[in-house]
Wavefront OBJ file of the C-alpha trace (Angstrom):
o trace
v -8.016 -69.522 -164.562
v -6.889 -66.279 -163.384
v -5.118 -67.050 -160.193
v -4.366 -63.712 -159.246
v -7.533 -62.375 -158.693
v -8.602 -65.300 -156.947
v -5.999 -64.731 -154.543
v -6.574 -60.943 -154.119
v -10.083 -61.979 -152.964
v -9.052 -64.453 -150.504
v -6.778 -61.397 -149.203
v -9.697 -59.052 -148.812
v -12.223 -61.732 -147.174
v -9.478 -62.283 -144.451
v -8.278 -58.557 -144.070
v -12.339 -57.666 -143.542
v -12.763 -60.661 -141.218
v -9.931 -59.160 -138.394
v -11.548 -55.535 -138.726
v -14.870 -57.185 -137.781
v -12.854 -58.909 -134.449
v -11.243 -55.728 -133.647
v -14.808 -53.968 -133.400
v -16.698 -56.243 -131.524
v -17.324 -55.846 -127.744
v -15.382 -58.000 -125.702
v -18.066 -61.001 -124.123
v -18.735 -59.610 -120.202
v -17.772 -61.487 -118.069
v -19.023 -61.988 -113.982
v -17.275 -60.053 -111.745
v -15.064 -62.225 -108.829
v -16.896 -61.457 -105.543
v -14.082 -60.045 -103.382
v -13.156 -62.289 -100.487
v -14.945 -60.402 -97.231
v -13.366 -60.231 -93.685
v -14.880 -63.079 -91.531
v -15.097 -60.672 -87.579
v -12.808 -63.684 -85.368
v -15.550 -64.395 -82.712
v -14.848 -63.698 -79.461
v -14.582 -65.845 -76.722
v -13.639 -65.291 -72.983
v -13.910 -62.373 -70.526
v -10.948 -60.187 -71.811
v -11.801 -60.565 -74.734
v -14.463 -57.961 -73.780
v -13.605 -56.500 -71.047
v -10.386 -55.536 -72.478
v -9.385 -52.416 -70.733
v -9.376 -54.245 -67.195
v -6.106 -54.341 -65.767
v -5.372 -55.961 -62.192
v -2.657 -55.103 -59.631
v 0.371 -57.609 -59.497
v -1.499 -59.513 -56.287
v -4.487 -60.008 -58.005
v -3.365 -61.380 -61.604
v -6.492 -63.931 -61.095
v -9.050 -64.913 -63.760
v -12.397 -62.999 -63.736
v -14.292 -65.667 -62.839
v -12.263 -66.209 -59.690
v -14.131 -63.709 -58.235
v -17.162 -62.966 -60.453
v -18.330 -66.029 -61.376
v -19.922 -66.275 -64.423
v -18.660 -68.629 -67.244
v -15.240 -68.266 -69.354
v -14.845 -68.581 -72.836
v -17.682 -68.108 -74.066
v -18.535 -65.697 -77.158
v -22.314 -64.931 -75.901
v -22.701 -62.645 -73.136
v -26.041 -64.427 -72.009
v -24.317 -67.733 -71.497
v -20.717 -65.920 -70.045
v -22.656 -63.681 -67.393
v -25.106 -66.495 -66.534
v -24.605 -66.832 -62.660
v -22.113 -63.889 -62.701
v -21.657 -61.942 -59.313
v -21.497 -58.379 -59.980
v -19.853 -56.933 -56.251
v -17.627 -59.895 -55.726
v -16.512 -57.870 -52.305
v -20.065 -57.497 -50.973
v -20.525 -57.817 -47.436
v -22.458 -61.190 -49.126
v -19.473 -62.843 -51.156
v -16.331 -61.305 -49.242
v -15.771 -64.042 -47.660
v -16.008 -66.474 -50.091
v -14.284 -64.126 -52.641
v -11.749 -62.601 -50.524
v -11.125 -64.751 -47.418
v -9.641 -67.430 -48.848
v -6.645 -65.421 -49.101
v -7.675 -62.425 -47.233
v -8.864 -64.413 -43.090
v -7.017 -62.215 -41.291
v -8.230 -59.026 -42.707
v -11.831 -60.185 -43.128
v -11.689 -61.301 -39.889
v -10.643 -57.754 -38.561
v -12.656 -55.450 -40.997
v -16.202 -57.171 -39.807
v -15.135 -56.043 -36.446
v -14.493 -52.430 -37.295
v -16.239 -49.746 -36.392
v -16.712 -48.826 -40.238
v -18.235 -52.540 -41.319
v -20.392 -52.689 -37.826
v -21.629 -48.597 -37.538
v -22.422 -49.644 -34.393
v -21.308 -46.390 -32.245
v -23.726 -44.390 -35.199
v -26.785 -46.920 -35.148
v -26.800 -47.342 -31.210
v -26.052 -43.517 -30.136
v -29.128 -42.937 -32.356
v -31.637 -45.717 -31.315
v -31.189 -45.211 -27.659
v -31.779 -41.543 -28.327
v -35.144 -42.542 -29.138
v -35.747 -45.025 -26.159
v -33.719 -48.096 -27.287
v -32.659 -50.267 -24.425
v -30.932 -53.322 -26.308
v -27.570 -52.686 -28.318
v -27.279 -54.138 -32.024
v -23.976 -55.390 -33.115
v -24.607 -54.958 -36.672
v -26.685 -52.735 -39.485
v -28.765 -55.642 -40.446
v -30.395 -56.024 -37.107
v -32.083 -52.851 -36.937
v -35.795 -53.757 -36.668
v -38.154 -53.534 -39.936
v -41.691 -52.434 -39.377
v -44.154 -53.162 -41.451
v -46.309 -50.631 -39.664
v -44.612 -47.363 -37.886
v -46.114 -47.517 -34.104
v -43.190 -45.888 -32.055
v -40.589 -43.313 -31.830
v -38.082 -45.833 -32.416
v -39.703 -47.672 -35.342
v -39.481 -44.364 -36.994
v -36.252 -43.488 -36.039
v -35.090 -47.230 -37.103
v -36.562 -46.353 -40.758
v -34.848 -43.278 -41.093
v -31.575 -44.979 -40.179
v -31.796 -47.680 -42.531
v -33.560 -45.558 -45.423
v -31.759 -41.858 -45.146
v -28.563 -42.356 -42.711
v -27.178 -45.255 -44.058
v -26.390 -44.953 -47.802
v -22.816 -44.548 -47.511
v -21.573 -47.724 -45.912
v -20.044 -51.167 -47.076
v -23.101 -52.411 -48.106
v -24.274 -49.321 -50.389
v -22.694 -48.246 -53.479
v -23.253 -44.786 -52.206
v -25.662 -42.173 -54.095
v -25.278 -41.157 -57.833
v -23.166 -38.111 -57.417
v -19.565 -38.372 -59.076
v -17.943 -37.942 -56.177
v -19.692 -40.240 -53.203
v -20.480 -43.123 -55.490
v -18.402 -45.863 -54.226
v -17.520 -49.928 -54.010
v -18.978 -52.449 -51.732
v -17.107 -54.346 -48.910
v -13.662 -54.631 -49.536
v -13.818 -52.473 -52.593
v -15.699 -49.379 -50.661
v -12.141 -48.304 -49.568
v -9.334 -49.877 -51.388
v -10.787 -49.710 -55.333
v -10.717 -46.714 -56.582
v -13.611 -44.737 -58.485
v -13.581 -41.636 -60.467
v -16.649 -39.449 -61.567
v -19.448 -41.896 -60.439
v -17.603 -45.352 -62.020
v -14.656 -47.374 -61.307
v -11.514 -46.248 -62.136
v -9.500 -49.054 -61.679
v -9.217 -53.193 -60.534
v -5.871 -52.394 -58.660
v -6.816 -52.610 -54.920
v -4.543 -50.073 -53.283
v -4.085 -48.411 -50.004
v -7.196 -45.671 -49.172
v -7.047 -42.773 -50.420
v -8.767 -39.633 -49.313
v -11.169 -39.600 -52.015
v -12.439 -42.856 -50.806
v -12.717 -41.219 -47.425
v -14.539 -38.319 -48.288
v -17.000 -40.172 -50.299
v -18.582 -41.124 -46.893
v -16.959 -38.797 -44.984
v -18.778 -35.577 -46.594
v -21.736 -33.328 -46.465
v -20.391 -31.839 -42.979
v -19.096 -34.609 -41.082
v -15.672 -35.233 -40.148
v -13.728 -35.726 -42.714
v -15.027 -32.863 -45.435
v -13.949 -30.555 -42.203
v -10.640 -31.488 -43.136
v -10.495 -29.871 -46.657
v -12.321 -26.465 -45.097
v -15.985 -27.775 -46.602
v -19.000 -26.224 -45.402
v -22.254 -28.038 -46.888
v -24.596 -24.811 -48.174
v -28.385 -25.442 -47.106
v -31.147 -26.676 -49.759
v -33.050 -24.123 -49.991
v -32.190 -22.722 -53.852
v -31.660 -19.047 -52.605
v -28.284 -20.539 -50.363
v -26.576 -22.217 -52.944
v -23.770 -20.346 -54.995
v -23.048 -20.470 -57.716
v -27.003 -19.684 -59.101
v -27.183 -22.481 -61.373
v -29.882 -23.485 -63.736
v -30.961 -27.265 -64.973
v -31.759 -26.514 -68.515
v -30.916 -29.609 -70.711
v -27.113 -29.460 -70.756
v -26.572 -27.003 -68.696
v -26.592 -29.796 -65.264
v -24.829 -28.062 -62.520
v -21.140 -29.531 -60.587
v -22.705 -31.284 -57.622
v -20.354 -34.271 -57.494
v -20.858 -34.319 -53.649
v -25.019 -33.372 -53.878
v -24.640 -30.356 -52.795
v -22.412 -27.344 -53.285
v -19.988 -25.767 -50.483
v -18.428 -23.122 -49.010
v -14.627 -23.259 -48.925
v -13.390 -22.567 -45.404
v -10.147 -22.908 -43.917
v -8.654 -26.366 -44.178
v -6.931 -28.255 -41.593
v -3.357 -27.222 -41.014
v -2.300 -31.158 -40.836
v -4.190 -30.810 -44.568
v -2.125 -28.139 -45.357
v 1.259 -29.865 -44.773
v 0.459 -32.889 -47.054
v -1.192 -35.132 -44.675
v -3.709 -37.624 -45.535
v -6.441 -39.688 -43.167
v -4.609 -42.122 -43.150
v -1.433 -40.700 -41.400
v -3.087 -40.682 -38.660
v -6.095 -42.827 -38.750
v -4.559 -46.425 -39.055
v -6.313 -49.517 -38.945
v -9.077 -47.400 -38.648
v -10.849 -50.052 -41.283
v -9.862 -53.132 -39.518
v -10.047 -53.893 -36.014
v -9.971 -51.349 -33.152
v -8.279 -48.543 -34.356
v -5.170 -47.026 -32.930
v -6.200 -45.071 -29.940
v -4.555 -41.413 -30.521
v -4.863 -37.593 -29.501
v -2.805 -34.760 -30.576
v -0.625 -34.898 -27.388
v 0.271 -38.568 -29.004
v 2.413 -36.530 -31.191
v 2.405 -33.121 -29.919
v 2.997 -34.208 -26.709
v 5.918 -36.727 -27.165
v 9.196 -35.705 -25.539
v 12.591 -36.850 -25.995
v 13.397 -40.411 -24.248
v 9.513 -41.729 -24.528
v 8.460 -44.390 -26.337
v 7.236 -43.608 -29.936
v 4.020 -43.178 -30.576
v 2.281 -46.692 -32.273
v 1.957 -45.295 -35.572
v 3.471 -46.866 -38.521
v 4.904 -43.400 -40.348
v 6.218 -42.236 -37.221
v 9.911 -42.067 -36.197
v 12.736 -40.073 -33.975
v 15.681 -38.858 -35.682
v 18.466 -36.819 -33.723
v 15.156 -36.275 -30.916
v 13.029 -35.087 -32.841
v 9.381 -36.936 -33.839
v 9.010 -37.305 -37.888
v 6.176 -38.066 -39.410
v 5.882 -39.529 -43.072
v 2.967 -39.014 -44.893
v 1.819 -42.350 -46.408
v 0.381 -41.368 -49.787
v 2.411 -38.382 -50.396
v 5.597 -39.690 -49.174
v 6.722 -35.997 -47.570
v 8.461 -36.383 -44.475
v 7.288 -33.607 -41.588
v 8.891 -32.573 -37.962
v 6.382 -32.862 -35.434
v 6.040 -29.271 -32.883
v 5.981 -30.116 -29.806
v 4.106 -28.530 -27.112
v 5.615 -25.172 -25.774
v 3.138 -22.680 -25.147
v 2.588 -22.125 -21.375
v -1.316 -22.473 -21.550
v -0.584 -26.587 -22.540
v 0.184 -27.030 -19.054
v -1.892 -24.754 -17.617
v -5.088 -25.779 -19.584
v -4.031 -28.684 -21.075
v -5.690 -31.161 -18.668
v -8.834 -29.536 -18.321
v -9.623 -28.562 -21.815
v -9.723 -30.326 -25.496
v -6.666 -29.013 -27.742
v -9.550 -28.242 -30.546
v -11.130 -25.758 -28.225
v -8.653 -23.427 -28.838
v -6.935 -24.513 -32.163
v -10.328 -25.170 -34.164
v -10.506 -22.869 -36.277
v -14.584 -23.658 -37.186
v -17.088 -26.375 -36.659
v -19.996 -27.890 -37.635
v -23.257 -26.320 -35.592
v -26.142 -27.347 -37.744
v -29.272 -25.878 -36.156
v -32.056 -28.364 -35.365
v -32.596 -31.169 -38.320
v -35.577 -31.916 -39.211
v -36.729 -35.262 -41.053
v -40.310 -36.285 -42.153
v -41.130 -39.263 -43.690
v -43.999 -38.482 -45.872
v -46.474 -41.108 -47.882
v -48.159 -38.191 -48.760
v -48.451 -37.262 -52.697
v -47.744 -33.472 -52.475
v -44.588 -31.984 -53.842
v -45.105 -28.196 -54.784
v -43.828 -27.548 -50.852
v -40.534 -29.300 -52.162
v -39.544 -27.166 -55.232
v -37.181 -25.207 -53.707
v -35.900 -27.729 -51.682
v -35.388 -30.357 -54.439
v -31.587 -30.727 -53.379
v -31.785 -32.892 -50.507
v -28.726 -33.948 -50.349
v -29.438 -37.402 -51.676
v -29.635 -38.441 -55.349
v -32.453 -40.434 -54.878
v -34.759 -37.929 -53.307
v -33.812 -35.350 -55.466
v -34.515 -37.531 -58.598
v -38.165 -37.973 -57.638
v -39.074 -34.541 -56.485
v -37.422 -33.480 -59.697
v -39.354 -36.165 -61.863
v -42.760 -35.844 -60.019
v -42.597 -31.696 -59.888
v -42.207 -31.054 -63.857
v -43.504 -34.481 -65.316
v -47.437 -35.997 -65.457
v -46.567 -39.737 -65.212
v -45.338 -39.598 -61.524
v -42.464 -41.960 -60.283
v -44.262 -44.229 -57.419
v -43.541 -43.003 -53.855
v -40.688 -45.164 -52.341
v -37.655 -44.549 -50.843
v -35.191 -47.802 -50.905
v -33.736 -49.632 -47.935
v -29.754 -48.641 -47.700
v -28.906 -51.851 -46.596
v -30.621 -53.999 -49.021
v -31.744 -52.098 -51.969
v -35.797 -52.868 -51.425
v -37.772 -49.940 -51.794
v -41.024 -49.507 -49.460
v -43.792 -46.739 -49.566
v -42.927 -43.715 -48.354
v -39.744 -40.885 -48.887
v -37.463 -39.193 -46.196
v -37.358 -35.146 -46.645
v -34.477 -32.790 -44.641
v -33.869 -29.655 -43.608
v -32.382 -27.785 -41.389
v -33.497 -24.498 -38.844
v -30.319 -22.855 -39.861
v -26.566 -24.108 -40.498
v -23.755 -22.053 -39.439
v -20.105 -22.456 -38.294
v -18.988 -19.392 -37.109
v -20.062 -20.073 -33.327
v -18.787 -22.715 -31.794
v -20.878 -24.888 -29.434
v -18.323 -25.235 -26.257
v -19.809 -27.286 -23.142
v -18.273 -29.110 -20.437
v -18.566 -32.663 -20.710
v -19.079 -35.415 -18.380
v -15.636 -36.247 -17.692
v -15.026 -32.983 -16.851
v -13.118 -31.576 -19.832
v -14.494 -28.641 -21.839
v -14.634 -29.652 -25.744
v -16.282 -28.834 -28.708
v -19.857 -29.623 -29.621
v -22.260 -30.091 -32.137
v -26.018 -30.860 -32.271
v -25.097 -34.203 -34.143
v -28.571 -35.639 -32.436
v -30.779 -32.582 -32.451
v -32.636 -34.567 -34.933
v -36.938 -33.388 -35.319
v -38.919 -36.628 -36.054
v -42.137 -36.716 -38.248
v -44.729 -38.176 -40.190
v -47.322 -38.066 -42.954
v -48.982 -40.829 -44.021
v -50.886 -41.085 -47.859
v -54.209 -39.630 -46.203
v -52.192 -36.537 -45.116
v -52.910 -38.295 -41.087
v -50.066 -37.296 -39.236
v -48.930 -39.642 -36.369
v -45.772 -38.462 -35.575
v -44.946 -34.477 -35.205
v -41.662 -33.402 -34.145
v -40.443 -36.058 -31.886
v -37.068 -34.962 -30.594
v -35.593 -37.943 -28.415
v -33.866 -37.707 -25.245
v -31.863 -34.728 -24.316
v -30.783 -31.661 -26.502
v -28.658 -33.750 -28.947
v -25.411 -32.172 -28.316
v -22.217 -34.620 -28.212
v -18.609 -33.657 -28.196
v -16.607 -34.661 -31.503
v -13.011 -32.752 -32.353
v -13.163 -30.585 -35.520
v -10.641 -31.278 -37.947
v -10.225 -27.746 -38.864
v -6.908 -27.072 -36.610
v -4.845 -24.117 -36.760
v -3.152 -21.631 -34.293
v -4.969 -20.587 -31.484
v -6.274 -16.716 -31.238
v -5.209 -14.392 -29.198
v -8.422 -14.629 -27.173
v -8.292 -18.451 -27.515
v -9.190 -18.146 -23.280
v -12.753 -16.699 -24.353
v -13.804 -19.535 -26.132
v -13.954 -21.404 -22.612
v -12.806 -18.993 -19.657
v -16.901 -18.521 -18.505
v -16.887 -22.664 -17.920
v -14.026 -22.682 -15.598
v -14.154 -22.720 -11.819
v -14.201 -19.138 -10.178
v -10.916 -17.747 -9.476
v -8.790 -19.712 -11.763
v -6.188 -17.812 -13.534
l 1 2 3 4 5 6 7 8 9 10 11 12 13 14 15 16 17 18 19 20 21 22 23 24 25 26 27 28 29 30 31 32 33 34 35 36 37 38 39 40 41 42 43 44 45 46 47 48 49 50 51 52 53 54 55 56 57 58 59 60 61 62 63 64 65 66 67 68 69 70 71 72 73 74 75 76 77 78 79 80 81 82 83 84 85 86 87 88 89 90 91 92 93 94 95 96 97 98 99 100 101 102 103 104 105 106 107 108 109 110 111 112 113 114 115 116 117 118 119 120 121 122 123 124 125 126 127 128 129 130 131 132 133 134 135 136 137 138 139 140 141 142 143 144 145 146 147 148 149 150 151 152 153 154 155 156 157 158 159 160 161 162 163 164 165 166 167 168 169 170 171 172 173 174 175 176 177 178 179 180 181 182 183 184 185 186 187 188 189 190 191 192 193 194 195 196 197 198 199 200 201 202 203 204 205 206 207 208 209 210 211 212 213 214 215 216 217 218 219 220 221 222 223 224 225 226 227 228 229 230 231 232 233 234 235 236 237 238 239 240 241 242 243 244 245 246 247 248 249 250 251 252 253 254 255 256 257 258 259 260 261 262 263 264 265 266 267 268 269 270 271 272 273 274 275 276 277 278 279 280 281 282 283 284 285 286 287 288 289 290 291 292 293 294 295 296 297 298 299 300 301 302 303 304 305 306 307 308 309 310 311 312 313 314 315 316 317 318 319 320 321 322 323 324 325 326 327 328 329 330 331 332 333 334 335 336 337 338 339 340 341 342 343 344 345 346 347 348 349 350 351 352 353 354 355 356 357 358 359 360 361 362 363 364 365 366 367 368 369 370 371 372 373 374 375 376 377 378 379 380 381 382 383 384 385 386 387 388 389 390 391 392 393 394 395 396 397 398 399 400 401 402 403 404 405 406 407 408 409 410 411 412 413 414 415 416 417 418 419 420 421 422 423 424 425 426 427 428 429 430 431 432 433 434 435 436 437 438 439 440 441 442 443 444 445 446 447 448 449 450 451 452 453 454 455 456 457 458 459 460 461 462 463 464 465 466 467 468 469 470 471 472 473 474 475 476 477 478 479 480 481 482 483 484 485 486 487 488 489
């Protein structure tokens, strides 16, 4: 046997089987599924609500004060029973008294929880005899038979939306807490800025204190009038183009308050103005001190080397109080108001008039859509330029329930030039306004009107002190010399 070619065969069948291995696809084989991220479910408030941050004396657990259930990962189950206003006038004092009596206790007393120098100067303008001690007693009527049932619906459905039980209207500026939180949490553009409770600010001031009242004096505002052709900057309301109302209404910049000027805030002067009876004070309390008297009860206020400082409590900027020098302080200074001569404007709003119409007609309104209220002006704006009208209710500022029927305002003219300067029943000359030259009327859905410009008892002037202080004119004696007795220099 020839054993050499068998083995060169055997070499060949081998060497052609590993050329077949090395051409053959490789067997696919499944791909691994990768391992995916699991989301860790979330449980608990912060978990959420992680941007919250508290002040040092309030490092509490949400549900201390909001309720609602902890650690829990669905939000049906952790808001169920939740209390959204923990400081409302209806959970205060369960949510702040147990650490807060003494200040609870106070604040429901104040002038600023009880509005009761605002509600009663206005309902015994229109014939009320008794006196309410808080909001929630003024009367609701399910039918409007009276001056004063009218007058009661405009208080509790126009006046009062900027109070401790309103969140204020939806302008960036005047939207605000509710009880406790109305002055000492901040908000910024329409939402709150902040859990830290601090000390008031004047932007939570002014967002009750505006639309020419006291307080928007103070920073030299002058509220223009509704009517489209008085309000500057023109502006349109094409979509995106929304004009800078965060106060409802643009303004005139006057001259601010001199006190404003040096770094003051409201609350320099105007202590415990939110709880209790506030700290009874004129400008002679400063003005007037002299060296050896007592110092004035104000908590910023000091003597050093005889001379009154005052610290400003937010801006921490001490200030030297003037004192009185001018001859005409003694020689007028007991018969006339300081502001008569050192106001340098005021408010003197013409007759307002208010009509409370259940009357479906809106085409009068169009130029008058800005009514200085966000909730008027939604409507009018909705029901003017859209077929599926909003229904015709105005809601209750002190409980949120809307009822049939909208408040419109305007006024016969507004100016500030002129002051109004009367005598007044002590016998000191001051400044007025017409704060109660208010027009009352109504229109019901059948265009019936019961009610047609029901003014109230007197002219509606009352003295208030302009917060618009500066130095007195050279013809300051003008402004009052024609009220003084004959013959007095």
């Amino acid at each position: 046997m020839n054993y050499t070619f068998l083995w060169i065969l055997t070499f060949l069948l081998v060497l052609c089987s590993c050329q077949n291995n090395e051409i053959e696809p490789p067997i696919p084989q499944e791909p691994v599924p990768a391992q995916q991220a699991v989301a860790p479910v979330k449980t608990g408030c912060r978990e959420c609500h992680d941007t919250i941050r508290l002040d040092a004396a309030h490092q509490l657990a949400c549900t201390s004060c909001h309720q609602g259930v902890d650690q829990q990962s669905d939000a049906d189950r952790s808001h169920a029973g939740l209390v959204a206003r923990p400081s409302h006038p209806d959970h205060m004092q369960k949510n702040c008294g147990s650490c807060h009596a003494e200040q609870l206790a106070t604040a429901a007393k104040s002038l600023h929880f009880t509005l009761a120098n605002k509600v009663n100067t206005v309902r015994r303008h229109f014939g009320a005899q008794n006196t309410l001690t808080t909001p929630l007693d003024i009367p609701q009527s399910a039918t409007i038979d009276s001056p004063l049932a009218l007058a009661d619906d405009m208080l509790r459905r126009r006046c009062l939306r900027c109070h401790v039980y309103s969140a204020g209207d939806d302008y960036a500026a005047v939207t605000h807490g509710t009880g406790c939180s109305a002055c000492h949490l901040p908000f910024k553009d329409g939402s709150l800025h902040s859990h830290a409770f601090t000390v008031p600010t004047d932007k939570q001031c002014l967002s009750c204190h505006y639309g020419n009242y006291v307080g928007s004096d103070y920073y030299g505002r002058y509220e223009h009038d509704y009517n489209w052709e008085y309000r500057t900057p023109y502006t349109t309301t094409t979509p995106g183009n929304v004009p800078d109302r965060p106060y409802g209404v643009e303004w005139h910049e006057l001259s601010t308050d001199i006190h404003h000027q040096r770094g003051l805030s409201c609350i320099d002067c105007h202590q415990k103005i939110g709880h209790g009876t506030p700290i009874s004070l004129t400008c002679r309390t400063c003005h007037g001190w002299q060296p050896g008297q007592a110092v004035p009860a104000l908590t910023n206020v000091s003597v050093r080397n005889k001379t009154l400082v005052v610290r400003s409590r937010t801006a921490d900027k001490e200030h030297l109080v003037p004192l009185l020098q001018h001859p005409a302080h003694k020689q007028y200074g007991q018969k006339v108001a300081c502001q008569v001569c050192h106001g340098q404007w005021s408010y003197n709003n013409g007759s307002t008039h208010l009509l409370l119409s259940q009357h479906e007609d809106y085409d009068a309104w169009d130029r008058l859509t800005v009514q200085s209220s966000s909730e008027v002006e939604a409507l009018l704006e909705h029901n003017l330029h859209y077929s599926d009208e909003w229904p015709l209710t105005m809601r209750d500022g002190l409980t949120g329930t809307a009822r049939p029927g909208i408040w419109y305002q305007g006024f016969s003219q507004r100016r500030w030039e002129q002051m109004e300067i009367h005598q007044d029943s002590d016998g000191i000359i001051k400044v007025f306004r017409p704060i109660l030259d208010l027009h009352l009327s109504m229109i019901e859905a059948d265009a019936t009107v019961p009610f047609d410009n029901i003014t109230g008892q007197g002219k509606g002037l009352r003295p208030y002190t302009p917060h618009t202080t500066g130095p007195a004119g050279l013809f300051y004696r003008d402004r009052f010399q024609h009220l003084l007795p004959k013959n007095t220099p």
